[in-house]
Each structure stands twice: as structure tokens, then as C-alpha cells.
N, C-alpha and C positions, 0 to 999 in steps of 0.2 A: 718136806721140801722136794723130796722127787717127782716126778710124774709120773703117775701109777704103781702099781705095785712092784717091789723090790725082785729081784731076779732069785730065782730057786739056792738056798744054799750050797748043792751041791756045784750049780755054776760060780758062784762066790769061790767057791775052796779052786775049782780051776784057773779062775783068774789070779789068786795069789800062788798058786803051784804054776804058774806059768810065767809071773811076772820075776818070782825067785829066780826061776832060772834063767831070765833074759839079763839079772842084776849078777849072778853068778858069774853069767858067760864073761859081760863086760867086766869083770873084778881079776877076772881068771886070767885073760888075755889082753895084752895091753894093744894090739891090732885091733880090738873092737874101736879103739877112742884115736887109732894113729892116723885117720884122713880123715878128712870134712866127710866123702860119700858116706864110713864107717859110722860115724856120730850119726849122721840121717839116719841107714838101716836100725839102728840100735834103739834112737827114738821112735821110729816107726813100731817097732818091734814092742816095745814098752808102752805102746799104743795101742796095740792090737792082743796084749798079755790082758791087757782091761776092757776087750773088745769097744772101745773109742776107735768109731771113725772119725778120721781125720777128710775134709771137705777143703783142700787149699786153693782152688778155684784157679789152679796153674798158672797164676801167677809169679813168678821169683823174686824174694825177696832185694834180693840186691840190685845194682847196679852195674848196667853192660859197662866193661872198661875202667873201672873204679872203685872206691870203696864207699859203705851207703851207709848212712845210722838210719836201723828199723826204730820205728817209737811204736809203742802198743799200748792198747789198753792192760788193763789186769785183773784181773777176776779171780786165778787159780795157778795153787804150784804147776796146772797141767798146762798153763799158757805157756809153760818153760819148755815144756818136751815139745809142745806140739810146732814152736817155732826151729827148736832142731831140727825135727820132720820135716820140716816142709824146705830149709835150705843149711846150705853151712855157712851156719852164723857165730861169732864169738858173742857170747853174753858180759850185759852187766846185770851182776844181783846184789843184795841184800845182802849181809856175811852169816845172817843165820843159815842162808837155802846151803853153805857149805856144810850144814849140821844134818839136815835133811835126810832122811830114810828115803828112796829109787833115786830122789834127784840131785842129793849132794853129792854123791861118788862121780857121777855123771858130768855134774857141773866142774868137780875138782880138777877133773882128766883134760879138760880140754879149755883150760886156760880163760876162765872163767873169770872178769875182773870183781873181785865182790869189794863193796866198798862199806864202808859204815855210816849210814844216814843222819845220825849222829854225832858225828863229829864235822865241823864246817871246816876245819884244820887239814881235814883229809882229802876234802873234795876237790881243791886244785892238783893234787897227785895222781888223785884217778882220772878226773878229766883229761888231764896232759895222757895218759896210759890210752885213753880211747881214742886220742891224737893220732897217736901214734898205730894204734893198728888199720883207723881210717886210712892216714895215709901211707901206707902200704898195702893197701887196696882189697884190707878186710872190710867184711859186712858187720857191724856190732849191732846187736839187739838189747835194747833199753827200755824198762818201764816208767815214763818220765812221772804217772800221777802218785808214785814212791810205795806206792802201798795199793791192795787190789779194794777191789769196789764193784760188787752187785748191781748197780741202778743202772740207767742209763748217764743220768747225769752225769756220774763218776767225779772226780778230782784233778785238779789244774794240773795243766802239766807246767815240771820244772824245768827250768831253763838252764840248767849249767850245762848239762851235757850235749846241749846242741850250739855251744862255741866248740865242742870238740870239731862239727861238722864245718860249722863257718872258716877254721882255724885253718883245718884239714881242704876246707874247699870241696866237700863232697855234697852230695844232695842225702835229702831225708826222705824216708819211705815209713809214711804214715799205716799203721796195719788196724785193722780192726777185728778183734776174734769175741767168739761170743758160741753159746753151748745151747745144744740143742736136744731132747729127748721127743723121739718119734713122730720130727718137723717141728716141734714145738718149744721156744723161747724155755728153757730150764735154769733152775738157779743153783742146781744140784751140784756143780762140780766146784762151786763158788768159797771161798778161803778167806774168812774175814775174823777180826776180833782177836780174841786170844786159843781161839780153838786153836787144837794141836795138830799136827800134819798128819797122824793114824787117823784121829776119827772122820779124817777128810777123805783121808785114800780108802777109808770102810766107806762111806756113804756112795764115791764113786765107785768102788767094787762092786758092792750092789746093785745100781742101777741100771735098767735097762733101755736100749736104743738110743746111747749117746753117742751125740755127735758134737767131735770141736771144728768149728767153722774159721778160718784166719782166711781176709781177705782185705791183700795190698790195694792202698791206690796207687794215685800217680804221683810220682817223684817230684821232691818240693827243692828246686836247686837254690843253696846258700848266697845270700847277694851280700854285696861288698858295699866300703864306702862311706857307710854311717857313722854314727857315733857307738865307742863301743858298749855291747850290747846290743844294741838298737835290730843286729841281723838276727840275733839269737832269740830277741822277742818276738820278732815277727815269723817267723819259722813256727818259735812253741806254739803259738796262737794258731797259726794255720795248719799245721799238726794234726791239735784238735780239732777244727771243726770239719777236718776231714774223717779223724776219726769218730767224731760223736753225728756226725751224716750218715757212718754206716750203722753207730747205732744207734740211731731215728730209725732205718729202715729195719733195720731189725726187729723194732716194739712196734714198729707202725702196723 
């Protein structure tokens, strides 16, 4: 699965001696997790423990003057850190990523909405919760296709959580990230099936000249007016083919 040859074991042993202690630090000191900037450095950091470049095309996630719902694609437990990286954004995950080896501790500390995909019973309490940090003029980051996906094609995006956006009145910021080994399209960091979160974090341990790419478009503002639903559909839909345009260009 990777592209070319795995990196020397003894740089393997330094990337997990280096990532312990980046999970240490943040376990140790609760000032690692107590500002949005500290959460960037710390992901960054946990970025660069696996020497993964991060390529964010300086763009910001959010919205000047507001609060924004990021949608993304999903590929990898690393699309999680790498969007900490790149802005401070509250997350919504899955309640297993709370279970997670680097990235559950991480996701715990910083108010992390995890909800259960599973339950339809639950999803109007989360939603209202994403309401609610929209409009108080946080950035939430959402993987709306529920589950990550290799291909390009990937999986529809769902629509509950962008009535959080309509409700709240903020605009959406479609992201596209996608993984690269030595300029070249990799599938290597990619999290699918029932594989388990170690033999993922080995595979990316080993690999050499990754790169995770996350690149925002332009801001999709919430319109009013319709029937309801009707804004929340059209939003998911142009979501996607803003995100599945950056990955056209990306396979092209």
C-alpha cells in the first residue's frame, strides 16, 4: 500500500519515541489543550512526531466574524489532527475516536462533540449542541460522508448537520484533504473497514515523504426561506461537488 519502501526501522522507533512524548506532554499539562492556538501547536506537533507534512495552502478554516461548519472528506484518523493543525476548530466525531490511542485523549480535552451514528434518537441533541457552538461563533468540523473512504468517489454527504449551519445562520466551508507520498496520490494513511487504529498508526509510522494536503474552498452562505430542509439539501449537495472538484483534481 505505501509508495516505495518503508522507512528504516530505526527512524520508525524515533517517530513512536517522539510521538509518546508529544501525547505525554499533552496528558501531563492541561495548558497544552487550554487555547485553540495550544491545540494547533500540539497537533502540529503530533504531526511532525510522524514526520507528516502538513500542506494547508493558508487558507483558514473559518469564517471572518462568525462561526463556520468545516465539512470534509475522510480518509484517516489523521484528517482529525491535521484539521486541528491547520485552525482551531471544535470537532464532531464518532464516540469510538473517544477510544483512540494519540487521538482520543486529544479529542477528549477539547470538547469534542462525539455522537453515536447509530442511534437516530441522538442526532437531534447533537445537532442542537453544534447549534449552539455555531452560533457563538465557533468553527465545528464535521465529516458529513460518516465513515472515511479511499476512492475518489467517496460517500454522500449527510445532511442533519448542516441544519445546524442554516439554523445558526453561518456559512459552510467545504475542505478537501487527501495524502500524498513524494508528490504522489498515496492511499497509505487511509482507515477503512474493521482494521484497527495500531496497524494504521504502524503503516503510517513507517512510511516515508508523507504528505497531508487540506485545502478550503469558498464559503457556501446558508439561504433561507424554503421548505424545511430544502436549505440543508442544497448546501450537502454543493458541499460535495465542491469537495469531490478538489478530488477530481487531485486524481486528474
Amino acid at each position: 500500500m505505501p509508495i516505495g519502501p518503508p522507512v528504516r526501522p530505526a527512524v520508525t522507533a524515533r517517530r513512536y519515541t517522539d510521538l509518546t512524548r508529544v501525547i505525554a506532554g499533552a496528558a501531563a499539562s492541561p495548558r497544552a489543550t487550554a487555547t485553540p492556538e495550544a491545540v494547533r501547536l500540539r497537533a502540529r506537533r503530533l504531526l511532525t512526531a510522524l514526520d507528516v507534512h502538513l500542506d494547508d495552502g493558508g487558507t483558514p478554516l473559518g469564517a471572518p466574524g462568525s462561526g463556520a461548519l468545516v465539512v470534509a472528506d475522510h480518509i484517516s484518523w489523521l484528517d482529525v489532527v491535521a484539521l486541528l493543525a491547520c485552525d482551531a476548530v471544535t470537532l464532531v466525531a464518532k464516540r469510538e475516536v473517544a477510544r483512540w490511542p494519540v487521538v482520543g485523549p486529544l479529542a477528549r480535552r477539547i470538547e469534542t462533540c462525539f455522537i453515536d451514528r447509530g442511534s437516530l434518537r441522538a442526532l437531534p441533541q447533537a445537532v442542537g449542541r453544534v447549534r449552539e457552538f455555531l452560533a457563538a461563533g465557533r468553527t465545528v468540523a464535521v465529516f458529513p460522508q460518516a465513515t472515511t473512504w479511499c476512492s475518489a468517489a467517496g460517500g454522500t454527504f449527510r445532511r442533519a448537520m448542516f441544519q445546524a449551519a442554516v439554523d445558526a445562520r453561518v456559512p459552510v466551508r467545504p475542505v478537501t484533504i487527501d495524502y500524498l507520498q513524494d508528490g504522489r496520490p498515496s492511499p497509505v494513511a487511509g482507515f477503512l473497514g474493521d482494521e484497527g487504529f495500531l496497524p494504521s498508526l504502524h503503516r503510517v509510522a513507517r512510511a516515508g515523504g508523507l504528505t497531508v494536503r487540506v485545502r478550503a474552498h469558498g464559503l457556501l452562505p446558508p439561504r433561507h426561506g424554503g421548505a424545511y430542509g430544502e436549505d440543508r439539501r442544497a448546501l450537502a449537495a454543493a458541499a460535495q461537488r465542491s469537495v469531490s472538484q478538489g478530488q477530481s483534481s487531485r486524481h486528474g
